[in-house]
C-alpha positions in Angstrom: 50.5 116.7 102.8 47.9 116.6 99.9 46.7 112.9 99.6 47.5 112.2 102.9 45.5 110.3 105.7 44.3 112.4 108.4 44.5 111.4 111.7 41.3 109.2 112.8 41.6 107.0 109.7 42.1 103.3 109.4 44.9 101.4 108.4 44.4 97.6 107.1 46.9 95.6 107.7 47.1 91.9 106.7 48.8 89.5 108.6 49.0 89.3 112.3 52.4 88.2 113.6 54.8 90.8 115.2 55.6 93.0 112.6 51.7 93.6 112.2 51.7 94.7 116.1 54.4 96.7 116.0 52.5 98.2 112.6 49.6 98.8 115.0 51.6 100.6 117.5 53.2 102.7 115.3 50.1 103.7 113.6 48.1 104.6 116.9 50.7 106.9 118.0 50.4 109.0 114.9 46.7 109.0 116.0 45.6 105.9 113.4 43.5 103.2 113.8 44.5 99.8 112.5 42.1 96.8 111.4 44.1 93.6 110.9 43.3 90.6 109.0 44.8 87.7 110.0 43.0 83.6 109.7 44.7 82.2 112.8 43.3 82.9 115.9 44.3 85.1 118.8 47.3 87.2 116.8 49.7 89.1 118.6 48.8 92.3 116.7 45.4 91.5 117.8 46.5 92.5 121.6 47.2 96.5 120.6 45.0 96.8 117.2 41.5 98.3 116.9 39.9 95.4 115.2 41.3 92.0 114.2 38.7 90.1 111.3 39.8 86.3 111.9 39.3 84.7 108.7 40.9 82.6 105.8 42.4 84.6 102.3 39.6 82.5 100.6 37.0 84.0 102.3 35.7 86.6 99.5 32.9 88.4 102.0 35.0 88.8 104.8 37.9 90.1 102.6 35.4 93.0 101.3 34.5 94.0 104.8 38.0 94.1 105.4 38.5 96.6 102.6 35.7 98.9 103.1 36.2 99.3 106.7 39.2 100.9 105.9 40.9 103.9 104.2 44.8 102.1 103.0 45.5 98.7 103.1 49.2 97.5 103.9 50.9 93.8 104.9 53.5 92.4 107.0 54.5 89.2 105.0 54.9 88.8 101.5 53.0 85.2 100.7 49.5 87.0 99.9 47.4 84.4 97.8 46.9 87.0 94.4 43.2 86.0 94.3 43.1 87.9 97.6 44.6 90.4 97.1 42.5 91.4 93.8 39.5 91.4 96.0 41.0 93.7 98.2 42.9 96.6 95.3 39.3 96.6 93.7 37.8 98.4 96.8 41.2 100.3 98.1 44.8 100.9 97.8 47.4 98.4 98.5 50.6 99.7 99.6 53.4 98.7 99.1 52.0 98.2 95.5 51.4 94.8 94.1 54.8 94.8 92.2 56.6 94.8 94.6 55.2 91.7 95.7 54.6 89.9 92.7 58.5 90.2 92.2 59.2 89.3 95.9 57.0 86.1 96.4 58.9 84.4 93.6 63.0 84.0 94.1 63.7 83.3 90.8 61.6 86.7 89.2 63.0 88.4 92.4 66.4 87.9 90.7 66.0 88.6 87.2 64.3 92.0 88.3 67.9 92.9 90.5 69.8 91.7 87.9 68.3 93.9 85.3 69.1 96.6 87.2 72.6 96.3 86.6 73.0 94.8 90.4 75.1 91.7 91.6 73.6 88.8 92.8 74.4 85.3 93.4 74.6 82.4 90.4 71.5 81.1 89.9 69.6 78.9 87.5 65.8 77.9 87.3 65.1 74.3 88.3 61.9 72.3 87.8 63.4 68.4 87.4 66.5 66.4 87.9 67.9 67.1 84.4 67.4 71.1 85.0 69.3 70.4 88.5 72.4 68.6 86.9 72.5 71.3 84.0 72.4 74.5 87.2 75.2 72.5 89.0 77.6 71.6 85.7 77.3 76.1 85.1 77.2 77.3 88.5 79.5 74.3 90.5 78.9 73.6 94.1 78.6 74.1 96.6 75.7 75.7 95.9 71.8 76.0 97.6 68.6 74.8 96.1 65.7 76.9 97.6 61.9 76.6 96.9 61.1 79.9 94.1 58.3 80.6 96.7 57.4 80.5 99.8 60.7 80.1 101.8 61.8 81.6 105.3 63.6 82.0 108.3 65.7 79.1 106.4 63.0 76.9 105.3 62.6 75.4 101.6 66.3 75.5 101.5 69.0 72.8 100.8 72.5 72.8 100.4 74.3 70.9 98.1 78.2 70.2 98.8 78.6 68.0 96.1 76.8 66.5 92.9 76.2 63.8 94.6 73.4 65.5 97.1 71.9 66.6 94.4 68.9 63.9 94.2 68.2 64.3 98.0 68.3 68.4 97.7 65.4 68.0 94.7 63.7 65.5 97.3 63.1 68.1 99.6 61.7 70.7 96.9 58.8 68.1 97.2 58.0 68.7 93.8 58.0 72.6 94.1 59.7 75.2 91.3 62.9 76.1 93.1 66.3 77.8 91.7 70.3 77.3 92.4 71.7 79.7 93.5 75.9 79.4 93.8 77.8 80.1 97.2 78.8 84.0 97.4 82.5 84.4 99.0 81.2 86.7 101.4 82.9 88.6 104.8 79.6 88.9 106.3 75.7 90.5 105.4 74.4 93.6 105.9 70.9 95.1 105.2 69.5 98.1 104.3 66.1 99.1 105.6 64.8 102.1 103.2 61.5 103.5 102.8 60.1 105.4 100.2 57.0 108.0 100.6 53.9 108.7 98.1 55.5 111.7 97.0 59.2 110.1 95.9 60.9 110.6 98.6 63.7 108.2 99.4 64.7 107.8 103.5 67.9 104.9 104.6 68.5 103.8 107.9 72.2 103.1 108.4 72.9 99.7 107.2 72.8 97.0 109.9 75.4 93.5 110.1 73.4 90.2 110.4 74.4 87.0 112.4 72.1 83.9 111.3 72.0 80.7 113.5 69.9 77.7 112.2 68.9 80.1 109.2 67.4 82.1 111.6 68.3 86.1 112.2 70.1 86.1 115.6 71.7 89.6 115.9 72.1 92.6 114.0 74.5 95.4 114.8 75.1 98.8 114.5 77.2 100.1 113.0 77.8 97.4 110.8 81.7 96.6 109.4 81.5 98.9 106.1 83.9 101.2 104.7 82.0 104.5 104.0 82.1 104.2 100.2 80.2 100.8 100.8 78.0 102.5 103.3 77.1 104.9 100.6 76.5 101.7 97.7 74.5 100.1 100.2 72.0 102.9 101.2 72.5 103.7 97.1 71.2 100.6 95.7 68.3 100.4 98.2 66.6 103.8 96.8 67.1 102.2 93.0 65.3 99.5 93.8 62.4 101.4 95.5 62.5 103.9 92.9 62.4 100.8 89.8 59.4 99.6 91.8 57.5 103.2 92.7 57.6 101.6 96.1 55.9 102.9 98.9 56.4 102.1 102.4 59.7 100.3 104.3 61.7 97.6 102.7 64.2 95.4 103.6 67.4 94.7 101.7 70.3 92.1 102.7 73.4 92.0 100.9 76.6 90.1 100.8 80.0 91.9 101.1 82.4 90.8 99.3 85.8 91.9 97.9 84.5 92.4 94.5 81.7 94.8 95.8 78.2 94.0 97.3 75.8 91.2 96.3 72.1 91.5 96.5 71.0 88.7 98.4 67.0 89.3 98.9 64.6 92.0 99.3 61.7 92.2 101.4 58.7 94.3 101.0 58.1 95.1 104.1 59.5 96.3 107.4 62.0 93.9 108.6 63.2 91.8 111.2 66.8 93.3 111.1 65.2 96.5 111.5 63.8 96.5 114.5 66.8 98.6 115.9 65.8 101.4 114.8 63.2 101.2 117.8 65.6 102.4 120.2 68.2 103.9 117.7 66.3 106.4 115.6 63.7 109.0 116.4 61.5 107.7 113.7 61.6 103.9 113.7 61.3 101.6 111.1 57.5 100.9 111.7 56.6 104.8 111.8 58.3 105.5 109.2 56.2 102.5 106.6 52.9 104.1 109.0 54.6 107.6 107.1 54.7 106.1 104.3 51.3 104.5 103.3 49.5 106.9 105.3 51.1 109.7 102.7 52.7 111.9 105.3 56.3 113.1 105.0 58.8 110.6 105.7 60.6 110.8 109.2 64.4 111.3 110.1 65.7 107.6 110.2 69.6 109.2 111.3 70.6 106.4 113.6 71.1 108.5 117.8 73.2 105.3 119.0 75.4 102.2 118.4 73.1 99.8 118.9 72.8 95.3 119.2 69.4 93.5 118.3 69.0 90.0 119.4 66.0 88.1 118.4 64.5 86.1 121.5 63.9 82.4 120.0 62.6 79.4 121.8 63.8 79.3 125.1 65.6 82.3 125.1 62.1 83.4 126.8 63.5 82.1 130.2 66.6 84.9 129.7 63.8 87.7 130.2 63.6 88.1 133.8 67.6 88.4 133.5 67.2 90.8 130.2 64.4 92.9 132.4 67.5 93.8 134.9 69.5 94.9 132.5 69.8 98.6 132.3 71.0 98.9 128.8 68.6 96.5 127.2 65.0 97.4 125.8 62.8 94.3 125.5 59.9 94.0 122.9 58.1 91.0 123.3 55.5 90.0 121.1 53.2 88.1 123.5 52.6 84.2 121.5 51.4 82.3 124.1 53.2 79.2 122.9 57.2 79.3 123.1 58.6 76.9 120.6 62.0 76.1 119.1 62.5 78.0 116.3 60.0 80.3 117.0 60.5 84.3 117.4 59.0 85.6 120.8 60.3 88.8 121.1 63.4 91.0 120.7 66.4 93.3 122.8 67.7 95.7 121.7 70.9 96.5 123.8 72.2 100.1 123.5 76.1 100.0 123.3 76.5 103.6 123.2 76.6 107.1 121.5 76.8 106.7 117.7 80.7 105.9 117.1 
């Protein structure tokens, strides 16, 4: 394990939402500590990390205290103001590296880079005014979705356009932001690929998952997902060329369309991800061990999936299901402890174990 952390040392994470406490968790029981920076107040990776620094990206001095208070420095969301991070890669190493999210943060460079790898992804066309809108929609047709080049989420900074005739109202809701087409994919359903790579090279998959969205929101992934085995194999496949194009290091996320004609990129995510969080009760070596692994320079874990298994995201409401959930003797609740439910908003998650692996 030359170059790798020893126990004891400290893991900087930025960002404090969920995925930063189940970072935190991950890393304490490999013996890590974790120190996570994060501007709002009371973060729920603040409830099981070491040390939390509350303060904004702009905030130069507390961003170098940050750094040199710890040994590796990793995130949990992709939207990382650049002046930031430079502050930060000065003093210590950011991993995954800062490629990874210089292509990610931006939709329309996100696609050029997958699309010069040889991979499929949807139409799309680069839009910065009316006259580039009507030029997308006469190549790519509609229906189609305009979506904002950064910055977008759980569905947000995204509008769909049926017809030329929504086009003007679609652009409206860019509110003046860059923002691409892309065209609709004729797709049976969307799968993802979590897949980490470790200092040394080494390429790990988790089985593919299949995704349900509801309001543009993950509701449910499942495993295993509806795949033949030679798209199983693509899948896991073009997930390690992409973390191998990138000298990634750490977990990412990929979702894909499937399709008659073969699978379709849809997004990638640098970072572990929401329809990974199966692997917490599928796998040995979860999906938030195994980016800990990763950035930490130890060996990557064995991600073979023990167990069929059916994540749900809890959203909103479904916080009142939990005393009902709790009874449940095949479900394994994470919550993430906001202490605010709101529509829309991800409080927690089950995942419900259907079985031995089929």
């Amino acid at each position: 394990m030359t170059d790798a952390l020893p126990t004891g040392a400290v893991i900087g994470i930025l960002g404090g939402g969920q995925l930063g406490r189940m970072l935190s968790v991950a890393a304490a029981r490999l013996g890590f500590r974790t120190h996570v920076f994060e501007p709002g107040a009371n973060p729920p990776a603040g409830h099981v990390a070491d040390r939390v620094t509350t303060a904004g990206y702009d905030d130069i001095d507390a961003l170098k205290a940050f750094a040199a208070s710890v040994d590796v420095v990793t995130y949990e969301f992709e939207n990382i103001p650049t002046d930031a991070l430079d502050v930060i890669e000065a003093l210590r190493p950011i991993r995954p590296n800062r490629e990874a999210l210089r292509i990610s943060q931006d939709r329309l460079v996100e696609k050029e880079f997958l699309s010069g790898l040889g991979l499929s992804v949807a139409p799309f066309a680069n839009v910065e005014n009316a006259a580039d809108l009507s030029t997308a929609l006469d190549t790519i047709g509609a229906p189609a979705i305009l979506k904002t080049r950064r910055f977008g989420y759980d569905g947000k900074g995204q509008a769909r356009i049926m017809d030329a005739a929504q086009a003007d109202a679609a652009l409206a809701d860019m509110a003046g932001a860059p923002a691409v087409l892309e065209g609709f994919v004729d797709f049976s359903h969307e799968v993802s690929v979590i897949a980490a790579r470790g200092l040394s090279g080494e390429v790990a998959c988790y089985d593919p998952g299949e995704n349900v969205h509801k309001d543009g929101i993950l509701a449910t992934t499942t495993l295993p997902a509806t795949l033949t085995a030679a798209q199983r194999t693509d899948a896991v496949l073009l997930a390690g060329r992409i973390l191998n194009a990138l000298e990634y290091v750490g977990v990412m996320g990929v979702e894909l369309f499937v399709t008659p004609q073969g699978l379709i990129v849809n997004e990638i995510a640098p970072r572990v991800h929401n329809s990974g969080h199966w692997t917490q009760d599928g796998c040995v070596v979860d999906q938030f061990e195994q980016h800990i692994r990763a950035v930490a320079g130890w060996p990557l874990g064995d991600g073979s999936r023990q167990l069929d298994v059916v994540m749900e995201n809890l959203i909103g409401d479904d916080m009142d299901r939990v005393p009902e959930l709790a009874r449940d003797t095949s479900a394994a609740l994470h919550l993430y402890g906001k202490a605010e439910v709101k529509p829309g908003r991800k409080m927690g998650h089950v995942n419900r174990v259907i079985g031995p692996r089929s």
